[in-house]
C-alpha positions, 0 to 999 in steps of 0.5 A: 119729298113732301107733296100737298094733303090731299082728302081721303074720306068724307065723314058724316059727322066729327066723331066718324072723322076722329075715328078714321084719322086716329084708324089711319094713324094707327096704320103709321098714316099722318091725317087729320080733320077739316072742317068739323066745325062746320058741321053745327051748321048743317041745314042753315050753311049753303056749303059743304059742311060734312068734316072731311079727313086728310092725308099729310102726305099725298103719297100716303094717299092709296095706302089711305084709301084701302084703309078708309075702304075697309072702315067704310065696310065695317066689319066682317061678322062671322056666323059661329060663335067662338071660344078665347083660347086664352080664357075660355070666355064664349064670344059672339062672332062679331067680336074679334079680340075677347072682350074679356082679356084682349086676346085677338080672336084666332084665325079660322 
């Protein structure tokens, strides 16, 4: 049973809601972006023009916000360097997956 979309993330700009739905969808959730023309007329608009993202489906709506949870935290910088074990490549430890040949960064 379908229910009603319902906004999971309120962004700052268009390109934070672009980037949080195509996350979502990534993850199997249907989203999408209202109000990310508004956005141009921030300061002369008495409205909320902020681009908000939502969720086709209201059931999806928890899975959503743990996701858009994480996204909002950023990621998680490690503090040592590290080594791709695939290509030797040295990565700073901010990175997860190596720049080099996409090899994901191994667990620790």
């Amino acid at each position: 049973m379908k229910h009603q979309p319902r906004e999971v993330y309120i962004a700052a700009d268009p390109v934070n809601a672009e980037i949080a739905k195509d996350m979502l969808a990534s993850h199997g959730i249907a989203a999408h972006v209202r109000r990310q023309y508004l956005w141009g007329g921030m300061g002369q608009l008495p409205a909320d023009v902020y681009p908000g993202v939502w969720v086709d489906d209201d059931g999806d709506y928890q899975a959503a916000r743990r996701l858009i949870e994480s996204f909002e935290r950023g990621p998680v910088a490690s503090a040592s360097p590290w080594f791709c074990p695939s290509c030797g490549e040295r990565l700073d430890g901010q990175f997860t997956t190596c720049w080099s040949c996409q090899t994901p960064r191994p667990a620790e």
